[in-house]
Structure formats: C-alpha cells, structure tokens
N, C-alpha and C positions, 0 to 999 in steps of 0.2 A: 296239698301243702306238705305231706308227707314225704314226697317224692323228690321234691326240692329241697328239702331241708336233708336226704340223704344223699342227692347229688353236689351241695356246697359242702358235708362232711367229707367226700371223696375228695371235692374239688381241692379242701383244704388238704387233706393227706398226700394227696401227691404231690404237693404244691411243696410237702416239707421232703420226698424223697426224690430225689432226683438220682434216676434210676443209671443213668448213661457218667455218672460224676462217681455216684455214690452206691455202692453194691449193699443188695437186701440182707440187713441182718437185723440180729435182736440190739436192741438201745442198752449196753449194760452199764453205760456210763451218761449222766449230763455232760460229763466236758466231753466226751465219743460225738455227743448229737451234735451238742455250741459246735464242734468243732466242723463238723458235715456241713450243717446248715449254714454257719459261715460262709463254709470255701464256695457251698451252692449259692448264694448271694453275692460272692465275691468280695468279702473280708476276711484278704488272705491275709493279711497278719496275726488276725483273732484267729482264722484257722489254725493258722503255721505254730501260735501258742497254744492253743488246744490240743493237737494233733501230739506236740510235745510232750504235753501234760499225761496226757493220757497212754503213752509208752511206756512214761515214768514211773506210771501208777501199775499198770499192768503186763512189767517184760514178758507174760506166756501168749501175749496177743499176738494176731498175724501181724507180721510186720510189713512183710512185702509190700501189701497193698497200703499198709498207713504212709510206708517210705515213700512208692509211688503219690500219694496225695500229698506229702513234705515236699517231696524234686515240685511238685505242680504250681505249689505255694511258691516255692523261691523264683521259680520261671516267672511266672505273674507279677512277681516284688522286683523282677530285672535283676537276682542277684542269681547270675548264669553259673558262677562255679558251683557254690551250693546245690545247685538243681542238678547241673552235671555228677556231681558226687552222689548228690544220692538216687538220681537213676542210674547211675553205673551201677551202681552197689545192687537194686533193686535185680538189674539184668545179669548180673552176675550169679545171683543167688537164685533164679529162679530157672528154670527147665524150661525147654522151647515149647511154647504155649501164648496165651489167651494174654498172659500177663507181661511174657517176654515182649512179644510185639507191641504190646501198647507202650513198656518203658523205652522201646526202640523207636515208637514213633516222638514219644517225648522228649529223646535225645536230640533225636533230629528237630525239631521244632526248637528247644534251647539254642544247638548251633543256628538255626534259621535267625532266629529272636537276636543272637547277637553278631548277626553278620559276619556269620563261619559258613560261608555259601558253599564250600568244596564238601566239608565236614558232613554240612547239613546231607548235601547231596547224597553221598554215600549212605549215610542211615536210611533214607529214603528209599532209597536205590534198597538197601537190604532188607528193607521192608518189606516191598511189593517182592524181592526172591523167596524170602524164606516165610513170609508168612502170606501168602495171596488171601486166609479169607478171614483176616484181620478185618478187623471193622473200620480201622484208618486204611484202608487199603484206596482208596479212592482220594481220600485226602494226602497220600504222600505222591500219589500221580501228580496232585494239581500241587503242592509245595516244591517237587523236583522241579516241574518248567518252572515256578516260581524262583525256584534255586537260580536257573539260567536268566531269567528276566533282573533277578537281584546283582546278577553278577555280568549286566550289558549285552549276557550272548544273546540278542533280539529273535535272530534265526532260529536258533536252536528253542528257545523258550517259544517261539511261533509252533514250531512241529509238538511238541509236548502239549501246549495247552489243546492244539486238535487232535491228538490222542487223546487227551484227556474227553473229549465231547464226546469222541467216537464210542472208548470204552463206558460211560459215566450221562448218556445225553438227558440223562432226568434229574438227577443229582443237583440237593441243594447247590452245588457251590458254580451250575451253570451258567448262572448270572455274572460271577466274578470272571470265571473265562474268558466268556463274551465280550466284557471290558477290558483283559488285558489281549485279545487277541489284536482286536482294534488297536491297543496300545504298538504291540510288535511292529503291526505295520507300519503307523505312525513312528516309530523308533529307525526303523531301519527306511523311512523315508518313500515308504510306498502308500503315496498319501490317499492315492484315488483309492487304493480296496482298506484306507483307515476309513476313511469317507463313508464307505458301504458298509462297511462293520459298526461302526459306529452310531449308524443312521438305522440298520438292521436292529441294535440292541434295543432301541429308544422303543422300537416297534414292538418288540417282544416282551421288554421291560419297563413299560410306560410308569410303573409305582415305583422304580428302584431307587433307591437312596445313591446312586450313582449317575441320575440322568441328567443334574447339574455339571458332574463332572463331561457329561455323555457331550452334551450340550456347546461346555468351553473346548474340548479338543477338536470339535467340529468352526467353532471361533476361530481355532488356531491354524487349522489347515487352509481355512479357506484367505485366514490371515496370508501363509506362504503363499500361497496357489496367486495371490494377487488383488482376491477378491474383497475389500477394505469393508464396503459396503453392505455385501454378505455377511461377511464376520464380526460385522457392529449387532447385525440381528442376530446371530447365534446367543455371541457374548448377551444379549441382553435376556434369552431366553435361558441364560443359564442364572442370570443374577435374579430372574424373576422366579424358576422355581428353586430356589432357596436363595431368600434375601439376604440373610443375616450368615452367611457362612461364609470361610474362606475363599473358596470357591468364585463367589460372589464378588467378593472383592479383587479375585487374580484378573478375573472375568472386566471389572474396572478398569482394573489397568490396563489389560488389553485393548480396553473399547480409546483409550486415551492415547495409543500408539498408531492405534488404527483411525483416528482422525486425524492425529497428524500426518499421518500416509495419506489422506483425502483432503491434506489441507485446510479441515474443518478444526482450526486453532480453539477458538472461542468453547467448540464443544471438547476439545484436548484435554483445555486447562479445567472445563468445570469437572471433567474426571478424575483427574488429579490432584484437584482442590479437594475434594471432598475424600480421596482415599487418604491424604496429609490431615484429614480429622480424622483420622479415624487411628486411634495410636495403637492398635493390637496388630492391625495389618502393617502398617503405616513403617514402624521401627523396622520392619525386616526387610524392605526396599527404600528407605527413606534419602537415603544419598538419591537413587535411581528416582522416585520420586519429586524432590527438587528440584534435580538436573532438568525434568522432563518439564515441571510448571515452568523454571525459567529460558526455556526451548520453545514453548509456547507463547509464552510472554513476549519473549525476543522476534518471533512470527507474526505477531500482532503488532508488531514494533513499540511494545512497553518496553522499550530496554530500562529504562527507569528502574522497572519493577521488577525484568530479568537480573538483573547486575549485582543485587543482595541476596537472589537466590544463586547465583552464580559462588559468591564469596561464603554460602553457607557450607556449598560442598567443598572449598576450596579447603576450609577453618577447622570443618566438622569432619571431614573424612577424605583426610591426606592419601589412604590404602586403597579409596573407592576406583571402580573402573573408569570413573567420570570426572578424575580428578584431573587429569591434563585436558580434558577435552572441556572443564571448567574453565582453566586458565585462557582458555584457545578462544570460548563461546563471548567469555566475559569482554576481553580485547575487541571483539568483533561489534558486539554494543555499543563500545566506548566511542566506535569508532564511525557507527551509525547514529550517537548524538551528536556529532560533531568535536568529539571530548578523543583529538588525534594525539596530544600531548600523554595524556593519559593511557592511550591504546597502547601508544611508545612505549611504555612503560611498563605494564603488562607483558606486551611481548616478549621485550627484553628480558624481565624477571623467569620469563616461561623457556626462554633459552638458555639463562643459564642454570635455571634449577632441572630441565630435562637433557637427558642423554644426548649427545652428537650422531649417536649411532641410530640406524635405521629403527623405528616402534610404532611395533602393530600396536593395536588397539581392537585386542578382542570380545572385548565385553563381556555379560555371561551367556552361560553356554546354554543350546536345549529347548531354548523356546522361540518362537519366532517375535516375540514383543520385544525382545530384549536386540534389536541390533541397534548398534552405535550408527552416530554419522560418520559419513565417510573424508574424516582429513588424510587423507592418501597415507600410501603406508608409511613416509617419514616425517611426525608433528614439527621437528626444526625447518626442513624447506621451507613449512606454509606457514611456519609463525614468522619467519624471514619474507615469506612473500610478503604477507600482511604488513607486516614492519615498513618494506618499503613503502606498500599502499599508505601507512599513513603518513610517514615522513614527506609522503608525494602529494597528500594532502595540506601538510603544515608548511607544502612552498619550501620544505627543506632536500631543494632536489638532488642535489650530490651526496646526501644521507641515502636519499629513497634508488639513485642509480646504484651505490654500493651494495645495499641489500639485492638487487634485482642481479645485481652481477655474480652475487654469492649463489644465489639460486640457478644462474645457468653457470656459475662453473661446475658445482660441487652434484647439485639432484642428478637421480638416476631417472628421472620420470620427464618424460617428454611433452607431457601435458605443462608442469611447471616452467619447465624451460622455457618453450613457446610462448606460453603466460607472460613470464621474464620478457620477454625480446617486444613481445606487445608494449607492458605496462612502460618498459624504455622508451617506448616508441613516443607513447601517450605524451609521458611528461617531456620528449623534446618537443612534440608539436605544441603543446600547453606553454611550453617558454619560446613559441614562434622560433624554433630551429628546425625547420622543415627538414633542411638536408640531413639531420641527424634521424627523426623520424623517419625518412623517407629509407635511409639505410638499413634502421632497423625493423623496418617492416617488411624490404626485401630480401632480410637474412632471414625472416621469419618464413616466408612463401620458399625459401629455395630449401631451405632444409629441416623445415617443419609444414611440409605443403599437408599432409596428413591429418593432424593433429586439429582439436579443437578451435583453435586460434586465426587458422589459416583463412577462411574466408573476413572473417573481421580484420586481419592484416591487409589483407587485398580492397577492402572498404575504405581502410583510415589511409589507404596509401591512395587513392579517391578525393580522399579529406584535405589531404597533405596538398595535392597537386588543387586543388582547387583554391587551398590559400596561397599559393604559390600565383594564383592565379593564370595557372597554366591549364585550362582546363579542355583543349585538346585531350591531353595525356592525362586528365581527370575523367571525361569521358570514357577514353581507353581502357584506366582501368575499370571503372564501373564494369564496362561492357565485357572485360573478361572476367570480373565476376558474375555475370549475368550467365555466361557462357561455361565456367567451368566447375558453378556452384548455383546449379539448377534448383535445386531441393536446399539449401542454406537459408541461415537465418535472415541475414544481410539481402539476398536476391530482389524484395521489394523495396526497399531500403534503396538499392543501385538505382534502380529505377525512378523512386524518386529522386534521387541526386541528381541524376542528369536532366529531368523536368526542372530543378533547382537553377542548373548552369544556364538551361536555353530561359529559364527566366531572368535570371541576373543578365544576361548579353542583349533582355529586351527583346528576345523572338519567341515573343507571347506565343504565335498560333505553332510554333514546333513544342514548346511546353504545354499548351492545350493537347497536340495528340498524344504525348508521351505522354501526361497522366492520364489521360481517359483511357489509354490502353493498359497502364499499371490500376486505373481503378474498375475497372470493366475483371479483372482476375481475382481481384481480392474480396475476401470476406467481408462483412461490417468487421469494422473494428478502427484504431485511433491512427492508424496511417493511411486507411483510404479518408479517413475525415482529413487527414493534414491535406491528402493528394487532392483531394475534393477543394479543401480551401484556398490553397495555392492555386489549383485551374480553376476559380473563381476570380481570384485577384487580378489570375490574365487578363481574362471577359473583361473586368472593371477596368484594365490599363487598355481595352482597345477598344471603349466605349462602349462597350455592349450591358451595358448596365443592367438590361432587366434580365438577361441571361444569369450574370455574376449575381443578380438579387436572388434567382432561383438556384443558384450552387450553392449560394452562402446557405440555401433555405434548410439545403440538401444537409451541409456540415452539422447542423442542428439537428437532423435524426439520426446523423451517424457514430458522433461525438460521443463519449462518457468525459472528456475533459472541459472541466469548468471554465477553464481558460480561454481556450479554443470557441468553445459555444462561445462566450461572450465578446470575442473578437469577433463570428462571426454574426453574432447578432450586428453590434457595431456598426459590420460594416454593409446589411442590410439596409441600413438608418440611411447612408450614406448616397447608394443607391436610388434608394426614393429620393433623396435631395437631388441628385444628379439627374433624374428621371421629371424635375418641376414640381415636385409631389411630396412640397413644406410639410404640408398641416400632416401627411402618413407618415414622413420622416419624425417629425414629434412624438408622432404615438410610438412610434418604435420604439423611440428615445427614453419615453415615459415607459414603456413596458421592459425593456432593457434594465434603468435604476430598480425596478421590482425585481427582477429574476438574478441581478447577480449585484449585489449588496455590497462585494468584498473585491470586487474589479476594478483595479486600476483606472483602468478606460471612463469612470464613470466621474471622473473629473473633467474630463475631454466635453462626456455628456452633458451634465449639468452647465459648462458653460456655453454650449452650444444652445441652449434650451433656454441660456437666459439668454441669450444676445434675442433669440428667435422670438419670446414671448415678449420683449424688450421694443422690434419693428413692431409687434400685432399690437402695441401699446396696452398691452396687460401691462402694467409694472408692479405689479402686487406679488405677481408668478414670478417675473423676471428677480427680484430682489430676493424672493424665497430662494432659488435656483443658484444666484450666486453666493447667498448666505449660507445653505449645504455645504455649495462649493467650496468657500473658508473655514467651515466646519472640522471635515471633513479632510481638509488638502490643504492643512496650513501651510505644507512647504511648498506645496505644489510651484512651478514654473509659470502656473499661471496664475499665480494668487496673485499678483501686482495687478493684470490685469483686471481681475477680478473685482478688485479695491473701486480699479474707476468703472466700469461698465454698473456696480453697485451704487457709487454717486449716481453715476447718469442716471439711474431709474430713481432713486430718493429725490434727485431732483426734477423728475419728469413727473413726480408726487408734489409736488410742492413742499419735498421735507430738507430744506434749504438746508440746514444746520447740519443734518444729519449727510449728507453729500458733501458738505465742507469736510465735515471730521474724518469720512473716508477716507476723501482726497488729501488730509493730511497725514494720517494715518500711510497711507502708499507714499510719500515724499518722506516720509520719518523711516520708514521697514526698508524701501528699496529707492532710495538716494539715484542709483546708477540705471535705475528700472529705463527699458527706450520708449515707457509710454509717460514719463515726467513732464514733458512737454506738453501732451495731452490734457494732464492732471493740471498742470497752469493756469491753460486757456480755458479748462471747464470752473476752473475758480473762480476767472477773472469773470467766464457769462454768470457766475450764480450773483457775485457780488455787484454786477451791472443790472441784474432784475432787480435785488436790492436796494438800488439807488446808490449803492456806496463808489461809484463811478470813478473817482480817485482811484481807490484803490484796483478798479478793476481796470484802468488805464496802465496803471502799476504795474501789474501781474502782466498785460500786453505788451508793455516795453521789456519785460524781464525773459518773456521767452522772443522776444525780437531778437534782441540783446544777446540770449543764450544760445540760441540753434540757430546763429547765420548760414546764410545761404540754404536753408532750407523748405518745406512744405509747410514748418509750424511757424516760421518767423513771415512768410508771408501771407497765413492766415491770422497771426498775432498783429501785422499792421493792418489788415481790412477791416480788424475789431475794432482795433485802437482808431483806426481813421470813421466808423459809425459813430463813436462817443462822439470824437471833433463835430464831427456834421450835426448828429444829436442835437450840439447846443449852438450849432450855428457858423460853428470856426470852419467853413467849407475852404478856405486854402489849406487851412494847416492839414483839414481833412484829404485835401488831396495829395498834397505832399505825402501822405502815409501810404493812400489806395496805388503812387508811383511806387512808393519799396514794395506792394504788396504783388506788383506786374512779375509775372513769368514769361520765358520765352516760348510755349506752348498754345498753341491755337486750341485753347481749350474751351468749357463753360464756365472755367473760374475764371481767369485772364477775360474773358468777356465780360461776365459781371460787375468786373473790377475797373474796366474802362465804360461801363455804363453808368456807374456809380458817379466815376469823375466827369462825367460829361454831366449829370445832376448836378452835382455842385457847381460845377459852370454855368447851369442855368438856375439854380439859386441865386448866383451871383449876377445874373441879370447879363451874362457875356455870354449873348449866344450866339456869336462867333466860332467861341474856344467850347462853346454845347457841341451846336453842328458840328463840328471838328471831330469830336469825342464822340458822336453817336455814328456819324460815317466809318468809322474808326471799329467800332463794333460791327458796324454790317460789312466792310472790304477783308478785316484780319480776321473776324470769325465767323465765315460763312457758313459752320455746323452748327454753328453753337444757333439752332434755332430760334428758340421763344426771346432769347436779348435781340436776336437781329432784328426778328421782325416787332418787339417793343421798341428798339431803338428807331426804326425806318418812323413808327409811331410818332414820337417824340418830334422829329424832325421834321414831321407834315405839320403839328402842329406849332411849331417856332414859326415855319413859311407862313403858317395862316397869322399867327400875330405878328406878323412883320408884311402882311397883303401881297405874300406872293401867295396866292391862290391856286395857280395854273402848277408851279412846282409839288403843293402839299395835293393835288387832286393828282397827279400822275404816282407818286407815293402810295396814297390812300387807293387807288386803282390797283396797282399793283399787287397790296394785301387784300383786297376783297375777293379774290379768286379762291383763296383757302378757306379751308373748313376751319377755323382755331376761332376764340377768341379775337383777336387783331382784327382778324376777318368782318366778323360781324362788326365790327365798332367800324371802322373801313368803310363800310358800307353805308352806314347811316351817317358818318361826315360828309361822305358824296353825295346826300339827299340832300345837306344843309349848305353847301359849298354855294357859291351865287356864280 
C-alpha cells in the first residue's frame, strides 16, 4: 500500500511539471505556478495573464525564458504579431545557445502558423545550420518539407519528407510523414506509388488517428483510377473507423459521386440525403450537395423532385459552380416531363443571363468527387441546341430549324454541328419532307463522316428512303452502313431494317433469313426479341403457325419489354386458334388477361373469349368477358359490338329485359354503329319469343326498310315471313320468303325456297310445292341436307297423290346414304305397295 500511495505522489508531481514546457525551478510565486500549470494545460490566456502578472511583480526575474512562454502564448491564441515580437525580442537578447534555438524554432513555427511559408522556411533552414543539436532539430526537418507541401512544391516536400525518415526513422513524428509522403504522391498525381504508400501506412499504423484519412485517399485514387466499385469499399471503410467525423462525411459524399459513376442513383441520392441532414458538414458543400440530390433525382427520372432542387441552387447560390449547369440541368427536366413550353423558357432566361463567349466550367479543384458534367466547353451552343430540341418538340418547327441553324453557324465543336444537321434532319422527316431530311443527312455523312452522328445519319437516311418508299436505296443505305460502320451502334438496327422492307414487299422467307442471321449475332437483349418477333410474324403469314407459336415462345424469354411480351403472348393465342386448338387458344387468352393487366390488346382478348365462351354455350362466362370488356374499354371500337354480343348472351339466358336494354343502349351510344341492323333483328327475335309479334314484325319491316338490298333486309324478310306462316298467312308469308331470295346458290337461298314450297303445301297446291321443292334440289345442289329434305317432301306429295312408282324411285335414290333421309328412305320402301 505504501508503495502505491508513493508512486501516485510522483505520479501526481510530475503530472504538475512538465519538464519539456516548463524548466525546473523553485515555485516563488502562485501566480509563477497558475501561470506554468496553465500554459501546461493549455490555458493560454490564464497563462498569458499570469506570466504578465508575474513580471510585474518581479522585474529582477529571468526574462528571457518568461518572454519565450508569452511569444508561445500569443502563438497558440493566433495572435502571430505578438508572438513574433516577443520572440524576436527573446532572440535578440539571448547568446547562441540552448535558448536561442528554441525562440528560432518558435519563430519559425509562428511564420508556419500564419502561412508565411518562405519566412517559415528560412528559420527552419537556420535552425538545422546553426543549431544541429537543438532538440527541435528533427522537428524543423519535418516542418521545412512541411514548408514545401504548404506552399504546393509536392516534389520538393516528397524529397524532404524522405530525408526526414532517412535522418529521424524512429522519431515520433514518423507516422505524419508516412501520411504526407503518400500525400506527395497523391498531389503530383503519381497515384500507383500513393496507392503503396498509403496502403504501407495502414499496415504500419493500424491505431493512427489518421487511418480514416489513410482509408478516404485510397477511396479517392481508386475513384480516378476508374474503380467506382473499389472506392465505394474504401470510402466506407474510412466512414466505419470513425463514424462521426469529418472525414466520414467527405467519405459520404464521395461514396454519392461514386454511385452515380456506377449508375447506382437510388444508392447516390440516399448518400446525399443523409449528408443534407447533417448541417455541420452539410453548409460547406450544400450548393454541391443539392445539385448532386437533384442529378440523382433527375436519373431516376424524378424530375418532379429534381426541379426544386435545381431552383434552390439557382435562388440560394447565384456565385456556386453549379449555378449555370442549374439552369442547363433544370431546362432538361422540363423537358423530360413533357413541360417543352417551359424548358423554352428556361433556356432562353439561361441565354440571356450567360455570356455569349465560350465557358468552361471548372468546378472545384483537387479532388476527384468533384467533376462537373460535361456540357462541352461552350453552355450557350447546348442551351441553343436544347432550345431547338424543344421548340422541335412543341411542333414549333421553324423556331426549332432557327436554333439548329444557330448551332452550325456559330459552335466551334463538330460534335454539335453534326448534332445540328441530324436534329434538322429529324424534324424534316417528322413533317414528311423527306427531300429535306434526305439532304441534310447527306450534308451530315459528307462532311461530318467522323463524328458521333455519322452512322445514325446514314440510318435515318435508311429511314427516309424507306418512307419514300424507295426501298431499293433504302436497302443500299443500310448495307453501307453495315459496311462501313462495322462496330456502330445502328449496325443491328440496319439489319433489322432490311428484314423490316423484305417483310413489308411480303417476302417473308428473305426476311426469315435476314433476321435469323441478325439474331444468331446478337446478344439477349430487346432487338433480337423485336428480330425474334418479327421472324415470327413471317412463319404466321406463311402458315407455319406452330413454328411462329414457338418464335413468339422464344420473344417471351428474350423480352424485358412489357409490350412486346404481351403482343407476343397474343399472338401465341392466335396460333393455336389457327393450329384448330380452341379450347388452348383460351387458356392462352385466360393466362394472357392475368400476366399483363394494363395491355391494350386485352380488349381484343376479352372479346374474343366472349364470342368463344358464347358458341361453347357458357353464357355466364361469355357475359362476364364482355362486361370487363365495357368496363374496362368504354371507348373502345369495339364497344358497340360488345353492347350486342352482351344481349345475345342475356338473351341466350333467358334475361329478356336485360338484352333489350343492351340493345337499346348500342342504338342510343352508336346510332351510326354497322352492327344496328344486327341490334334490330336481335330485338325483333327477343320480342317474337315474347309473343309481342306486332311489334317484332315491326322491328323486321324497319330493317327491311332500312338496309335495302342487303344481307340484313333479306334476313329481316325471312323473319317477317315465319311470323306470316306462324299464324297461317302462307301467301303473304311467301311474298316476304320472295324479297328474302338472293342471287347465290347458297344454304340460305335454299332454305328460303324450301320454306316457300311449305307453304304451298300448306296451302294444299302441290303443284306450286313440287315446283318449289324441285327448285331446291336443281338450284342448290350443295346445299345438302335442303336438297335431300326437299327430294323427301316430294316422294311423299307422289305418295298422296298415288304416284307410287315416282315417290319409290326418289325414296331409292336417298337410301343409299348414310344421313338421316337415308334411313327414313329406307323404311318408306318397306311400306311402299
């Protein structure tokens, strides 16, 4: 206990002298100690008044060294003349010694402190001359290179700091070398041995309060070097060992530049969001900050949300480096919600508030987080380019040629120009003036053959001549861009196009080989799905349907476009219909309405599916299918249709009422509809199962009446002439079943003449019967099951009128067949006498 209790007595006593600050003497004053114990504490002001005090009190004191600890005081308070004054004074007065050197190195440290780097230098420098075994002797080594690193010479402060290791390699201040040596390299852009330096210290220095810093410059290198991905894990290994510091947070924003270099927005903006909470870090990039969330935003395509962060930096910091490229980004939004009036506007305001003269846009300097985007070096061409783009949007094409014209008279960049002669190009073809496109696509290829633009001029001149309809010389050009733009972006694209023309001229199998040879090259991806689908459609136009079902199969694994998939599901469905394979066609159909909800196409579906469930006499399904369907597609083209294919099923339900109200419903909405007629005659049969026979005679004479000479007014008289017969009026009925005769050797016109020859033997003239059933068997000898009913009929008139011999050569004649007739045939010949 003893022992311990005289090691915390020491521990305490040395604890108050601080031997390397404060030189051993006797305490003859309390304000002498306050004042010591202060400055040893670091209450330089308490010292700097103590120290005072105690001069005051005692002029026969040593001065020198009190003056030395007053310059030390003012140095540490940042009040650098003071300090300078009274270490001159100290070095003045004192003989070259022990004490000289120390106010010399103190000098030098003051100039260091207030960035008097020449100043400093030289103390330093006199230092290590005249005093070599000065105990700062090692420390004005490492503050000289420091001198050179303060004042950008990177080289020069490289060769010092390794002086410094060589003379000094044990030396506390090893560690700080270490990190500015790595820095040097890092400075003067010699990144691979910052790299090794840097990655050396961490190893050597694995506790240093610098290996967050160690950590982000390794962020930062591998940031230039290219490596985005790399430098996301640096950056995070520097924010992980120390969360809460600066550091941390630079390391943030780096990680937020470096995803937008990967594209990875989403992870950008959460970086960016969270350093705009954070207001310590926040205020001292907060322009750069903003710019950066609504850069993000704008990638995600929130322009919404970009556009107020755009107008913050616009309002909030006129001076910032992101303030034109604000204006530029903002316009660009406007212009990507469709808000072209507005873009217009924008630009314009950003033309005339910036210079006419060429401006860079350098952004800040030193770090590799900080590059700007690149609007070429002069912001008026591209806000002019843009300008045009939206005028060329807003259909205000002789605004948008004027800008375009501005751009190839005036830029110096041949990138824009080309642009220029393109975007001209665009909007003649876009106002169907080929010959104007066509011109300026080939002023684009002759004296911008170089440039970015040149194989997409050679494309749309492709384009041009195929609406031109000239697709000879649409070919052509494809094929010389196939040829002289091997590696371009457009080369599959040509390829397709010319599989497009040998499909449009209808010579499916040269369009079959050309895309299977463009899709036989390509990667997956959404143009072998098109070339896929398109050499699908061939197979289907040259019947080869189960082929075309397995292309379309293909488009469905190849596809990410919603669209596309669901066309070619579609036209799967289609397929198996063509293939005799209903009931698979529906399932398609039914699996189709599930997988794409928000398709077009799926009006097309739905009424297919009712018409289909409609034959299979579901009408439960069929009525749900078209009730979707008006749901869903109240304008649809086929909603008229819809109205009556919906009666028909309510009334193949027996929901009378409810098929009426349809049917009026479509005669009320679409008056001019070509299925009215239709809607009519399905009136007239509901209100004829109802008995209201009047009226459903009514409804038969009105579309007689309305659609002469047609297919519905001679099905409107065959209805109207059943009521007749119905109740007996067999002339008048025939009279109708005569309007209701076509000139067609069909099974209707047979029907129709079978009918009337009934009613002539209704009427007991079976004369004008025979007449009408011979009539049926001579004019419609297809028309099967009437002829051979009619031949029926007519055997037995012969039998009740005892021609016998004639109704048995008849009756013989149909017993030979397998049908119905047949067998009845047969057994009047057993009965026959």
């Amino acid at each position: 206990m003893k022992k311990i209790a005289i090691l915390g007595i020491f521990l305490f006593l040395c604890s108050l002298l601080n031997p390397s600050i404060v030189r051993a003497r006797a305490r003859e004053s309390k304000d002498l100690y306050l004042a010591e114990k202060a400055f040893a504490d670091g209450f330089y002001e308490i010292a700097l008044k103590a120290f005072q005090k105690y001069l005051e009190e005692n002029p026969a004191a040593e001065q020198n060294e009190l003056q030395l600890l007053i310059g030390r005081c003012y140095l540490s308070l940042e009040n650098f003349t003071q300090a300078l004054c009274r270490l001159e004074e100290v070095l003045d007065k004192t003989a070259k010694g022990e004490l000289a050197g120390e106010a010399t190195y103190w000098i030098a440290q003051t100039y260091f402190r207030a960035e008097d780097y020449e100043s400093a230098l030289n103390f330093f420098q006199n230092l290590i001359e005249e005093y070599p075994d000065s105990s700062f002797l090692a420390e004005s080594y490492y503050y000289q290179a420091s001198c050179y690193y303060k004042g950008n010479q990177f080289n020069e402060a490289l060769k010092r700091y390794q002086d410094f290791n060589k003379r000094f390699a044990k030396h506390k201040l090893r560690e700080e070398t270490a990190f500015r040596i790595a820095q040097c390299f890092y400075n003067i852009k010699d990144y691979s041995s910052s790299r090794g330096e840097f990655k050396s210290f961490l190893k050597r220095f694995a506790r240093s309060g610098r290996k967050s810093s160690a950590l982000y410059y390794l962020g930062e290198i591998e940031y230039i070097m290219g490596d985005f991905s790399k430098a996301i894990e640096y950056y995070a290994q520097a924010q992980e060992a120390e969360p809460k510091s600066r550091v941390a947070a630079v390391a943030g924003y780096s990680s937020g530049w470096a995803y937008l270099k990967l594209e990875e927005y989403q992870k950008a903006l959460d970086e960016f969001n969270e350093l705009g909470r954070s207001l310590e870090f926040g205020k001292n990039l907060e322009d750069s900050i903003i710019f950066a969330r609504a850069r993000c935003e704008a990638h995600l395509q929130n322009y919404t949300e970009a556009i107020p962060l755009y107008e913050r930096v616009i309002e909030g910091f006129p001076h910032s480096s992101w303030f034109d490229d604000a204006y530029f980004w903002k316009g660009q939004a406007l212009y990507a919600l469709g808000k072209y009036r507005q873009a217009c506007e924008i630009y314009e305001q950003a033309l005339k508030k910036f210079s006419q003269e060429a401006q860079e846009t350098p952004g800040l300097q030193g770090q590799a987080i900080y590059e700007q985007e690149d609007l070429s070096l002069n912001l008026t061409d591209n806000l002019r380019y843009n300008l045009g783009w939206a005028y060329a949007r807003m259909k205000k094409y002789a605004q948008a040629i004027e800008q375009f014209n501005l751009v190839f008279a005036d830029s110096a960049e041949r990138f824009l120009k080309s642009g220029a002669l393109a975007r001209m190009g665009d909007i003649y073809l876009e106002q169907g003036n080929t010959a104007e496109a066509i011109e300026n696509y080939n002023a684009l290829l002759k004296d911008f053959s170089d440039t970015y633009y040149a194989d997409y001029a050679q494309y749309q001149l492709g384009i041009s001549l195929i609406r031109e309809e000239k697709f000879a010389g649409a070919i052509l050009a494809f094929n010389t861009l196939i040829a002289n733009f091997p590696q371009g972006k457009f080369f599959d694209e040509a390829c397709y196009q010319i599989g497009v023309i040998y499909f449009r001229q209808g010579q499916f199998s040269l369009a079959r080989q050309k895309l299977q040879n463009l899709i036989e090259g390509l990667p997956k991806g959404q143009l072998r799905a098109r070339a896929t689908f398109l050499k699908a459609c061939a197979s289907y136009n040259q019947e080869a349907y189960e082929q075309a079902r397995s292309e379309f199969s293909d488009v469905l694994s190849l596809s990410t476009d919603v669209k596309l998939k669901a066309e070619a599901q579609y036209q799967i469905g289609f397929c198996l219909y063509r293939l005799g394979k209903e009931k698979n066609c529906a399932k398609e159909f039914e699996r189709f309405l599930s997988l794409y909800p928000a398709s077009e196409l799926r009006c097309d579906v739905l009424f297919w599916l009712g018409q289909f469930y409609y034959r299979k006499e579901d009408f439960d399904q069929a009525e749900e299918n078209f009730a979707q369907l008006l749901q869903e597609f109240a304008q649809s083209e086929l909603a008229d249709d819809t109205l009556f294919w919906q009666a028909k099923a309510f009334f193949a339900r027996g929901e009378d009422e409810l098929a009426l109200d349809r049917l009026q419903k479509l005669q009320d909405d679409y008056p001019n509809s070509d299925i009215i007629a239709d809607a009519i005659l399905l009136k007239g049969d509901i209100f004829k199962k109802q008995g209201r026979v009047e009226q459903a005679g009514a409804l038969y004479q009105q579309a007689a009446l309305g659609f002469k000479e047609s297919d519905f007014a001679r099905i409107a008289h065959q209805k109207k002439a059943e009521i007749l017969r119905e109740q007996g009026q067999f002339i008048q009925a025939i009279e109708e079943y005569a309007q209701a005769m076509g000139s067609a050797s069909d099974d209707f016109n047979a029907r129709i003449q079978f009918a009337i020859a009934e009613c002539w033997q209704k009427q007991e003239d079976y004369s004008q019967a025979l007449e009408g059933y011979l009539k049926v068997c001579y004019l419609y000898p297809d028309a099967f099951n009437w002829t051979r009913r009619a031949q029926l009929k007519c055997a037995e008139i012969f039998e009740q009128q005892d021609s016998s011999d004639k109704a048995r050569v008849i009756y013989k004649g149909l017993a030979d067949g397998n049908n119905p007739e047949a067998e009845l045939a047969r057994e009047k010949l057993k009965n026959l006498p």
